[in-house]
Backbone as CSV, one residue per row, in Angstrom:
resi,resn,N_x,N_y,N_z,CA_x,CA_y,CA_z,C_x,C_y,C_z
1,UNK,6.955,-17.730,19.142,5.930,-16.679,19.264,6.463,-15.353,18.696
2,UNK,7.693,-15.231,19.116,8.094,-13.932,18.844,8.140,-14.003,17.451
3,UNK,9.222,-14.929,16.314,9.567,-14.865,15.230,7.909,-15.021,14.457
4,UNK,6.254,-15.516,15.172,5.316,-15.539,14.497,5.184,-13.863,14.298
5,UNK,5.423,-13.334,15.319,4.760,-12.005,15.608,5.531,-11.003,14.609
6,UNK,6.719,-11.403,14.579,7.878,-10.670,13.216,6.933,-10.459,12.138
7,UNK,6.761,-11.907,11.599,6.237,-12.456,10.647,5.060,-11.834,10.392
8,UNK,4.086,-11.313,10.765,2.854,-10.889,10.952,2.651,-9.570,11.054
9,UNK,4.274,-8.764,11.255,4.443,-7.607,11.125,4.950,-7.282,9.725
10,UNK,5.706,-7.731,9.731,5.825,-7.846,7.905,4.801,-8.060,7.202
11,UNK,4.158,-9.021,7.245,3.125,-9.019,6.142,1.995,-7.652,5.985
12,UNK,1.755,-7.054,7.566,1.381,-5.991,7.848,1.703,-4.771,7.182
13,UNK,2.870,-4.888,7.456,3.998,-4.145,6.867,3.815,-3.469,5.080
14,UNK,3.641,-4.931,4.637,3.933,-5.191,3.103,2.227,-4.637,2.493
15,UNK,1.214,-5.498,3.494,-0.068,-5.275,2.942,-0.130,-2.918,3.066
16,UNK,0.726,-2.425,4.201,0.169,-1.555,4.202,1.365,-0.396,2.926
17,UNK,1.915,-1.320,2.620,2.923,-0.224,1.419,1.962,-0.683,-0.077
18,UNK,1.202,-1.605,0.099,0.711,-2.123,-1.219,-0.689,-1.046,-0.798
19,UNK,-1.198,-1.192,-0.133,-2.255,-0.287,0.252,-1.936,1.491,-0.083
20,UNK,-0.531,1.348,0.032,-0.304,3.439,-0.329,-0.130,3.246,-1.818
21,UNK,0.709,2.582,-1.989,1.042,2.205,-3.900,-0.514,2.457,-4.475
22,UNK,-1.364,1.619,-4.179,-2.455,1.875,-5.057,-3.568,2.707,-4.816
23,UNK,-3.259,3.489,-3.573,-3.777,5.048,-3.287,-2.991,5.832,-4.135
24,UNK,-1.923,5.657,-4.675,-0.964,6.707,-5.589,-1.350,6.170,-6.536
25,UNK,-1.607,5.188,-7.133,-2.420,4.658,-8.579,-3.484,5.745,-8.830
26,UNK,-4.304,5.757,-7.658,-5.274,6.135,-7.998,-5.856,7.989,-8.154
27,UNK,-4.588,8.328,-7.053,-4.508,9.148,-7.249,-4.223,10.186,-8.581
28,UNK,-2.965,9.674,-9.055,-2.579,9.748,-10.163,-3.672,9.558,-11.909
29,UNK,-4.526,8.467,-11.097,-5.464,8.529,-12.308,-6.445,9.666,-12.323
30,UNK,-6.642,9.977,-11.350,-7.422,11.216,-10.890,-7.262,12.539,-11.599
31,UNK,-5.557,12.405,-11.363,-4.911,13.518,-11.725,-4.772,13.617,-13.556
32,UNK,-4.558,12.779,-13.752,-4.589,12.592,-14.879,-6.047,12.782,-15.896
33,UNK,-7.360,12.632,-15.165,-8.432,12.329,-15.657,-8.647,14.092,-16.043
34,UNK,-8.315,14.717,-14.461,-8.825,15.624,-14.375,-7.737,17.222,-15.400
35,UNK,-6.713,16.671,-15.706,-5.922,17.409,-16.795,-6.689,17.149,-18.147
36,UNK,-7.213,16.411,-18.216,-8.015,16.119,-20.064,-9.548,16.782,-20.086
């Protein structure tokens, strides 16, 4: 149970650094759009 619950935190984990990465994608395109 416990090592499921690890497990499930990590992926948590991972989904929520992939979730900021492509808020900074997007940000960045923003930024970029809005310099041209």
């Amino acid at each position: 149970l416990l090592f499921k619950h690890q497990k499930n935190t990590s992926l948590a984990a991972r989904r929520d650094v992939q979730l900021k990465q492509s808020i900074e994608n997007c940000a960045q395109l923003i930024g970029r759009f809005n310099y041209q």
